[in-house]
N, C-alpha and C positions, 0 to 999 in steps of 0.2 A: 504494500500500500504506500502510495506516496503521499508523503508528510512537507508541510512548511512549517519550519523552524521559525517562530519569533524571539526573539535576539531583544530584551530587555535593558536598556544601557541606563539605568534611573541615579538622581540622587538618592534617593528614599526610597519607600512603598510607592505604585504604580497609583498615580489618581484616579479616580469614578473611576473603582475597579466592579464595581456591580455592571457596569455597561461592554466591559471585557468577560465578566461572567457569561451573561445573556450571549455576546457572540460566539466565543466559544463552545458552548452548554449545546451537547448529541452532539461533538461532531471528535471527541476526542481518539479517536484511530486514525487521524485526518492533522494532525499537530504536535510539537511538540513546546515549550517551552523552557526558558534559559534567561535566569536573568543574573546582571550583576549591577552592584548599587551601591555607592560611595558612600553612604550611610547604613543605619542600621534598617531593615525591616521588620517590621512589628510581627510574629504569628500568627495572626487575621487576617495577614495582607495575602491575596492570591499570588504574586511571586514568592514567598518566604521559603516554598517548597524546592524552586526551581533555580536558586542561587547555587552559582558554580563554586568549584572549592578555591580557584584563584579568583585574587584579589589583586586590581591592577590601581594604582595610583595614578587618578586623573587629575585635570584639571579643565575651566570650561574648554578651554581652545584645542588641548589636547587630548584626545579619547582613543584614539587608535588604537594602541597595545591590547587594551581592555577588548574593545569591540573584535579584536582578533582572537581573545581568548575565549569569549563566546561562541566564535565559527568554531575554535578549535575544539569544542566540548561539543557543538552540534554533532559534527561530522562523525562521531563517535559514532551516531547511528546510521545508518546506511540507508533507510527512509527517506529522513530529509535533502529533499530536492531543491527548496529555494530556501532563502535565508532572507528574514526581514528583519531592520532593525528598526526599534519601538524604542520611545521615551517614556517617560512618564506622565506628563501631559499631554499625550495621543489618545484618541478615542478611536474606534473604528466607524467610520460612517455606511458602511453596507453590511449586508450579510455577509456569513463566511461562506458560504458558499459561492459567492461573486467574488471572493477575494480569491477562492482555493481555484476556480475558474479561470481566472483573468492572469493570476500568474504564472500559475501550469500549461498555460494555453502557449504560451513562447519555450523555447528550451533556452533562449538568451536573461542574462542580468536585465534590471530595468532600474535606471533614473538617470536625470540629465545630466549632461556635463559640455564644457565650452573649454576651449584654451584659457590658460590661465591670464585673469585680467590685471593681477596685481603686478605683475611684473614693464605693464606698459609706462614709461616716466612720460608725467604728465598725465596721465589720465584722474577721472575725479579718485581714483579707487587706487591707485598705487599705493603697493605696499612693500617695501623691499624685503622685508620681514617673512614674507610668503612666497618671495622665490627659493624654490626647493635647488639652488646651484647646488651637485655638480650637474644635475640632471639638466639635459639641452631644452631650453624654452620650448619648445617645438613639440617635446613631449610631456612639457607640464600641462594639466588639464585641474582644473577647477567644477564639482560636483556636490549634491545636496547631501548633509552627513546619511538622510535617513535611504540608504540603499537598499535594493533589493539584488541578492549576488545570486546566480546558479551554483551548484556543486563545485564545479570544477574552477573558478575566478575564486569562491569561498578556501578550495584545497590552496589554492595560489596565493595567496594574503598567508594564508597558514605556514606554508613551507618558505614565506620569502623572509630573507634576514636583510640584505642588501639596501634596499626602495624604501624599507620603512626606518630603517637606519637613520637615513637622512629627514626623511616627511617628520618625525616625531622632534625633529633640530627645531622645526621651523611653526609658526604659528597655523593653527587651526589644521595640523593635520588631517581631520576627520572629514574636510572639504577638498582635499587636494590628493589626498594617498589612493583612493578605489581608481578613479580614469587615469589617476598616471600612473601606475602599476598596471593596470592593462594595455595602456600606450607603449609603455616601455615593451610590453610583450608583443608588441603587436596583435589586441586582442581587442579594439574598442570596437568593431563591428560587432560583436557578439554582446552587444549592449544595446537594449532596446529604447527609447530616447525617448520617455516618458516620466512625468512623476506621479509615484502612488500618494505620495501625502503630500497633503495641503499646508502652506502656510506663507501668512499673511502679511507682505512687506509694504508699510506703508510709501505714499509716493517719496517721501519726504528720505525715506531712512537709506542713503546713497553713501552716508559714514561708513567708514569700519567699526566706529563705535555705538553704531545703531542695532537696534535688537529688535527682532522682528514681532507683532503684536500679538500680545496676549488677549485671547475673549475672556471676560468677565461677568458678565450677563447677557444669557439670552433672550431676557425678555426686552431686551431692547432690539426694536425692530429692525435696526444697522445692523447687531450683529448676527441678527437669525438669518435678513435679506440673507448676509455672504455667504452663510453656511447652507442655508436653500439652494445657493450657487454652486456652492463648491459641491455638495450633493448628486444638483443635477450635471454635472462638467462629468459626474462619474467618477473623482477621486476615491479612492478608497480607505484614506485614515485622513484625521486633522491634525492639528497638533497645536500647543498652545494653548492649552485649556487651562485656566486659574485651577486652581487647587480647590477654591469655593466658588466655582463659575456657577451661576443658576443654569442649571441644565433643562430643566421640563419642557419650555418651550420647543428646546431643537429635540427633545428625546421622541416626542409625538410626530417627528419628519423621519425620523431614524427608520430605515426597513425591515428590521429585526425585532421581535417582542423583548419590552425592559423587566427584568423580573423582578 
C-alpha cells in the first residue's frame, strides 16, 4: 500500500490539531507520521506519538538538518512514496483523499522554485548572505520550505553530505537547499512546479525582514474571502494559522467533516 509520509517540522504541539484528526481519521493504512519539534510536546498533542528519537538544533532561518532527519526516519519504511512537510500552523484545506490523489497522481516532487534572486546586486531583495558560493549561480535555485519530495530526491537529501554542507553556512537554508541539490544533480525536471500550501504574502512585505501573514480570525470577512480562494485555487494545506485563530467560520467551507 502506498503511504504519504507527513514530515512535522513544529516548535511545539501541532495547532487545531482536532482538524488534523478529522483529516486523517479511516484512512490510517494510507499515512504515516513523523514529527520533530524544538520544544516540548504535551501527551494530548496528536504528534507526541510520532516524535523521532533525533533531535536536531534549529533555528528560524535554518531547519535543514532537522527536516532531513525526518526523511531519514520516513524512508525507514518502504510504503512511503511522497514526503510532505507540515508546520504547525498548517491546516489541511481538502480531504485526504484529494490530497492522497493529487500527489500520487505524479511520480515527480512538487513545489516551486526560481533561480536564486538574492544573489542579483541591486535588486530590491539582494542578499549576499544567501549566496550558497562555492556552488555556481546558475545552479542556485530559491524554493518554498514546505516541499513535497518523491522517494528517491527524499533518498538524495539523505545520502548527501557535500550540498548541505554549504546550504546550512548560509541563511534560510530550508528555501535554497531542495532545487539546488537537485540542480546540482541534474534533476529539476523531475519536479512538478506547483504549490500544495498556501501562504499569504502581503503586497507590501518585498523585505527580507518581512514575515508573511498570519490569519487570526475568520470571522472576518477578508480573511474567510482569501481562504474561500485559496480553497477554490485547489490548494491543498494553508499555513499560518494563529494558535487562537477563530476557526468556525472557515471550518463550515472545509470539505471534510470536523469532529
Amino acid at each position: 500500500m502506498l503511504k504519504i509520509a507527513f514530515l512535522f517540522l513544529t516548535i511545539g504541539p501541532v495547532y487545531h490539531e482536532h482538524l488534523w484528526r478529522s483529516f486523517f481519521q479511516g484512512h490510517e493504512d494510507h499515512y504515516t507520521i513523523y514529527a520533530h519539534a524544538k520544544n516540548e510536546i504535551p501527551r494530548s498533542n496528536l504528534l507526541f506519538p510520532y516524535q523521532i528519537p533525533t533531535k536536531i538544533s534549529t533555528t528560524w532561518s535554518n531547519t535543514m538538518r532537522a527536516q532531513i532527519a525526518l526523511l531519514k526516519e520516513a524512508l525507514k519504511e518502504p510504503d512511503n512514496t511522497k514526503f510532505i512537510f507540515i508546520s504547525e500552523t498548517t491546516i489541511p484545506l481538502a480531504t485526504f483523499d484529494t490530497v492522497y490523489q493529487r500527489v500520487l497522481q505524479t511520480p515527480h516532487s512538487i513545489f516551486m522554485y526560481r533561480p536564486n534572486p538574492h544573489i542579483i546586486e541591486g535588486s530590491a531583495i539582494f542578499d549576499p548572505s544567501r549566496n550558497l558560493q562555492p556552488i555556481p549561480a546558475d545552479l542556485q535555485y530559491k524554493c518554498y520550505q514546505w516541499v513535497v519530495l518523491n522517494r528517491k530526491h527524499a533518498q538524495l537529501m539523505v545520502d548527501d553530505t557535500y550540498y548541505i554542507a554549504i546550504a546550512e553556512q548560509h541563511r534560510l537554508d530550508n528555501e535554497h537547499y531542495p532545487a539546488t541539490l537537485l540542480a546540482c544533480h541534474n534533476l529539476l525536471h523531475e519536479v512538478e512546479q506547483k504549490s500544495t500550501t498556501y501562504v499569504y504574502w502581503p503586497t507590501q512585505a518585498i523585505t527580507r525582514a518581512a514575515h508573511p501573514y498570519s490569519f487570526v480570525n475568520f470571522e472576518d470577512p477578508a480573511e474567510l474571502a482569501r481562504a474561500a480562494g485559496v480553497i477554490k485555487a485547489g490548494y491543498l494545506f494553508i499555513r499560518k494559522i494563529d494558535k487562537d485563530c477563530v476557526l468556525e467560520p472557515l471550518e463550515k467551507l472545509l470539505p471534510y467533516s470536523i469532529n
